[in-house]
N, C-alpha and C positions, 0 to 999 in steps of 0.2 A: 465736375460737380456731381451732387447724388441726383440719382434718376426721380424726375419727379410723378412719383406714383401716388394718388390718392386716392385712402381707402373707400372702397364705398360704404353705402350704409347697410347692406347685407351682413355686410363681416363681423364676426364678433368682438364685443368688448375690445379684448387684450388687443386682437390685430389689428385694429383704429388705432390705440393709443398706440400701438409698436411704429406702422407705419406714418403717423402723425409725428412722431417722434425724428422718425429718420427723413421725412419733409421740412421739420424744424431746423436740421441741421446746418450750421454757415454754409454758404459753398465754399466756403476758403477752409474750411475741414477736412483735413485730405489723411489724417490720422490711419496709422495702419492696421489691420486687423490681426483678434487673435481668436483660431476659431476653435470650437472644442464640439466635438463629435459622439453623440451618446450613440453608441449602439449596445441594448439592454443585454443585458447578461442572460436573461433569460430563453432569448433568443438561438443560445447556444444549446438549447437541450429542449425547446419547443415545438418542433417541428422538421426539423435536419437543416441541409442546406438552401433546400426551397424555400420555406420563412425567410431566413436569415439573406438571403438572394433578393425577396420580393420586398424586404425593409429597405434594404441599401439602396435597390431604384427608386422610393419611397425617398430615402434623403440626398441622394441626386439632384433629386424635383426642387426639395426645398434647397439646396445649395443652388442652382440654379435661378432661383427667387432671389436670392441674397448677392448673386452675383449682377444681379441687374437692379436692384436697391443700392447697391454701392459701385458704381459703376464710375466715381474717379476715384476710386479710394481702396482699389482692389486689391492692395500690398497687401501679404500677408508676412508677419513678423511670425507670426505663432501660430502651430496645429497639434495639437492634444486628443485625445481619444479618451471616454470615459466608459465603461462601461465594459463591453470586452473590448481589450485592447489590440494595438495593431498586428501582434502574432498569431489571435485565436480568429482572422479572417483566413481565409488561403490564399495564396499568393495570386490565384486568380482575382480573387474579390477585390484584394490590395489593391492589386495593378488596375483594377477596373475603375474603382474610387479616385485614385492617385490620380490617375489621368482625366476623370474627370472637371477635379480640382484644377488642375492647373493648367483646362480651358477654362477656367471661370475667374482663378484669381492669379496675382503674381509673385510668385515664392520671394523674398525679398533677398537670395542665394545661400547658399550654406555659410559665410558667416553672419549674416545679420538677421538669418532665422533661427529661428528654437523648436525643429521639428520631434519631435520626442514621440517614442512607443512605449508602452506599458507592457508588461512582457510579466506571467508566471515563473519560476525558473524551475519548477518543477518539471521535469522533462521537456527541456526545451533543447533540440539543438543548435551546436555553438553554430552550426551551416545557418540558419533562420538569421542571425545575427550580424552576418555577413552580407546575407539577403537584405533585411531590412538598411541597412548605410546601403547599398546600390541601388534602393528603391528611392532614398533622397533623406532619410532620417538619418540626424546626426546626435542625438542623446537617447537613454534608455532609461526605463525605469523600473525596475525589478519590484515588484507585489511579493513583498514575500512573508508570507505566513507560517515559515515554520513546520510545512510537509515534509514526511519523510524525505531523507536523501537530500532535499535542496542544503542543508548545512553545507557538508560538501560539496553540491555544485554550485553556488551563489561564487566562490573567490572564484572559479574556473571561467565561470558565465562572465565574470567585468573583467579579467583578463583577458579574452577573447573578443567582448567589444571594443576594449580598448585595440586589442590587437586589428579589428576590422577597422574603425577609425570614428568610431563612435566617439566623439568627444567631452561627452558628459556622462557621468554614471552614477544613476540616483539608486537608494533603495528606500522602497516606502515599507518601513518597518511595524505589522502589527501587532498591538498589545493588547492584554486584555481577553483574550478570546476566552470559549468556555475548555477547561480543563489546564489553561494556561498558567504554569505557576513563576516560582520566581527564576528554579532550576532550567526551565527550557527557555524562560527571557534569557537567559545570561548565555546560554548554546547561540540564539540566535542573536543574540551583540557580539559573541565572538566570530559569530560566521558573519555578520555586515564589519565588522573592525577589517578582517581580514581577504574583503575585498577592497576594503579603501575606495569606499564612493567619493565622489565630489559631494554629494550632497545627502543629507539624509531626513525621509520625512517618519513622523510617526503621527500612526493610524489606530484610531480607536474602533473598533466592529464593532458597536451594541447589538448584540442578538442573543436568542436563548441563551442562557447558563452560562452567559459570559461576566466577566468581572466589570462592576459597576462602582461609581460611590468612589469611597475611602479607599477601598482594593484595588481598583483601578488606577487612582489617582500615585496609589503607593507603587505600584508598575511603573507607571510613566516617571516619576521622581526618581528612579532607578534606571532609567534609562539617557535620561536629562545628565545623572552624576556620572554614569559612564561614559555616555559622550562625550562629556565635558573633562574626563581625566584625557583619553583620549588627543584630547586637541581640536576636537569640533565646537563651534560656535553657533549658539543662536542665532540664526539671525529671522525669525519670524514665529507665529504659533506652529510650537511644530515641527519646525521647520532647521536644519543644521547644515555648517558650511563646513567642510575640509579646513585643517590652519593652511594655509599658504594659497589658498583656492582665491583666485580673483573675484570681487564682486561681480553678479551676474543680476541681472537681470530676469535670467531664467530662473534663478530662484524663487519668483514669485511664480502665484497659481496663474497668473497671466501677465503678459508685460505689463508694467503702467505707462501711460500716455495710447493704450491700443483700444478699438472697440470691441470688445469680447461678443463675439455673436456665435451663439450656440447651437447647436445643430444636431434632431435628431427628439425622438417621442422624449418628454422631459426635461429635455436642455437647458438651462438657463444662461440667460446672457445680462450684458450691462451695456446701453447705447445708449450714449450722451446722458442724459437723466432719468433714463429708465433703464430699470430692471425687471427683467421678463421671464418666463417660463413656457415653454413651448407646453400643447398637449401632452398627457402623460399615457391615456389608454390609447395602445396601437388604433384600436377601432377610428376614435375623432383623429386621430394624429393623419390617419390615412384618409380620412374623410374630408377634412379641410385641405388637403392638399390635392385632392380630383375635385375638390369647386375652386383650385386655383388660388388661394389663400392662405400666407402663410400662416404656419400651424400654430401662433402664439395664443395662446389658454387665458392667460392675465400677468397685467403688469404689477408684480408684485410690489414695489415701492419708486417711489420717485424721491430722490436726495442727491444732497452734495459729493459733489464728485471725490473728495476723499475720503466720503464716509462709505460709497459703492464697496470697494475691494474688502475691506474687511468683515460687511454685513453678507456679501457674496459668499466668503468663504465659508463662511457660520452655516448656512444654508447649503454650499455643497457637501463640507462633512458629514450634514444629515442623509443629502443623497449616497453616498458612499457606502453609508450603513445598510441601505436598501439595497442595494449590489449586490 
C-alpha cells in the first residue's frame, strides 16, 4: 500500500495537494511507475561539475521522498531523462544515480522496462553506447539537430547501438531552427532514413530567428510526406513508427496505465488526478527539499484520466523549447 504521509500545514499549496493526492490513492493501486528526471541544461555550462554534483544529491533527496510515498508500488516500468541527457553526466555521476535508483525502486527487468537515454550524436563515442546497455539502458534516443558532422555519424551511432544491444532506436528530429531551410531538412531526413530508427519523433525549437507560423508548419508537412514515402507511420503528434516495427508502448511520452512522477527543479508529473510541477528556480527547488518537503510548486490541473496524457504533453513540448 502507499505510505501514509500527511502533509502538514507548513507545506505549500502544490505539496498539500500532491501529497493529498498520493493519500487518496486505493491501496489496491499498485500501478507501476514511470519516472522522468529533469536535470537542467544549464547546469552543464553554470558552474562545472560541482553545480552539476550538488543538484543530483539535491534529486537523490527528492527520489528518496518518492521512494517512501510509493512504497508498494515501487515498479518502475519507465526511466527517461529530460534535460541533459544520460551521456552529458559522467560515468561517475551515472553510476552514482543509477545505483541510487535502484535502492529505492524496482526496475521491472530489461524486457518489461523502457529505460531510454537521450544522447547528442555530435561527437559522441560509439564506446559511451556500449557503456550506457551495461549501465542497464536498453533504447536510445538521438537529439539531433543537424550539427556539423552528425549527418555522417547519426547511421554509424544506431548501427553501433544496435550492435551494443540497444533495442530501440529513436531520433528526435529538429525542425524549424533559425537558419534552417528546406536544403538541410532534406540532409538531415536522409541522414535519419539512413539509420533506420524504430521510431521517429519531431521536434519544434521556438527560439530566436527560428521558423514559426506557416514556415514552420510547411517544414514539418515536409517531413510528415517524407516519412510517410518512407514507410513510417504515425502513430501520435509527432510521433512515427518503423513499417514492420511492433506496437510498443514505448512509443508514448510515458507508458499508459503508469504514474508519471517527475523528478528534478521543473519536473512535471501526472499522479492519479493530478498534474504537478515541481519548483522551477534552483534556489526554492533546494529550499524545500532541506525543510524535508517535496519540491512540488503547484498542481497545475486536476482531470480525467484520459484527458492527463495528451494535456501533459502539450505542456512538456513547451518545456523542451526552454532547453
Amino acid at each position: 500500500m502507499h505510505a501514509a504521509i500527511l502533509p502538514s500545514q507548513a507545506a505549500p499549496t502544490g505539496s498539500r495537494a500532491f501529497l493529498h493526492a498520493i493519500a487518496s490513492l486505493p491501496a489496491q493501486d499498485r500501478r507501476p511507475l514511470s519516472l522522468r528526471l529533469h536535470v537542467p541544461s544549464l547546469l552543464s555550462c553554470a558552474g562545472g561539475a560541482a553545480t552539476l554534483d550538488t543538484y543530483l544529491a539535491y534529486l537523490k533527496r527528492e527520489l528518496a521522498m518518492h521512494a517512501v510515498l510509493f512504497a508498494g508500488t515501487r515498479s518502475l516500468r519507465q526511466l527517461r531523462f529530460d534535460g541533459i541527457g544520460a551521456a552529458g553526466l559522467s560515468n561517475a555521476q551515472l553510476t552514482g544515480l543509477l545505483t541510487h535508483l535502484r535502492a529505492g525502486f524496482r526496475f521491472m527487468g530489461d524486457d518489461g522496462a523502457d529505460v531510454e537515454a537521450a544522447v547528442d550524436p555530435g561527437g559522441l563515442p560509439q564506446a559511451r553506447l556500449a557503456s550506457l546497455r551495461r549501465q542497464g539502458f536498453n533504447a536510445i534516443r538521438f537529439e539531433y539537430g543537424g550539427a556539423p558532422g552528425t549527418h555522417q555519424a547519426l547511421p554509424l551511432l544506431a548501427g553501433a547501438a544496435r550492435d551494443a544491444g540497444l533495442r530501440t532506436v529513436c531520433v528526435a528530429l529538429a525542425y524549424g531552427m533559425p537558419g534552417q531551410g528546406v536544403g538541410q531538412l532534406r540532409r538531415m531526413l536522409d541522414a535519419t532514413l539512413a539509420a533506420a530508427p524504430d521510431r521517429v519523433l519531431l521536434r519544434h525549437r521556438p527560439t530566436a530567428g527560428a521558423a514559426s507560423g506557416a514556415a514552420a508548419q510547411r517544414l514539418r508537412q515536409h517531413c510528415i510526406e517524407r516519412l510517410d514515402r518512407a514507410g513510417y507511420a504515425i502513430t501520435g503528434a509527432g510521433q512515427f513508427v518503423r513499417a514492420g516495427a511492433k506496437p510498443d508502448p514505448a512509443s508514448f511520452e510515458y507508458y499508459p496505465g503508469t504514474h508519471l512522477v517527475g523528478c528534478g527543479a521543473g519536473a512535471l508529473g501526472a499522479v492519479g488526478p493530478v498534474l504537478y510541477r515541481n519548483a522551477e528556480a534552483l534556489r526554492d527547488y533546494y529550499a524545500l527539499i532541506d525543510r524535508d518537503q517535496v519540491p512540488v510548486a503547484r498542481v497545475l490541473q486536476r482531470m480525467r484520466r484520459e484527458q492527463t496524457r495528451p494535456y501533459l504533453m502539450q505542456v512538456k513540448d513547451f518545456q523542451d523549447a526552454d532547453q
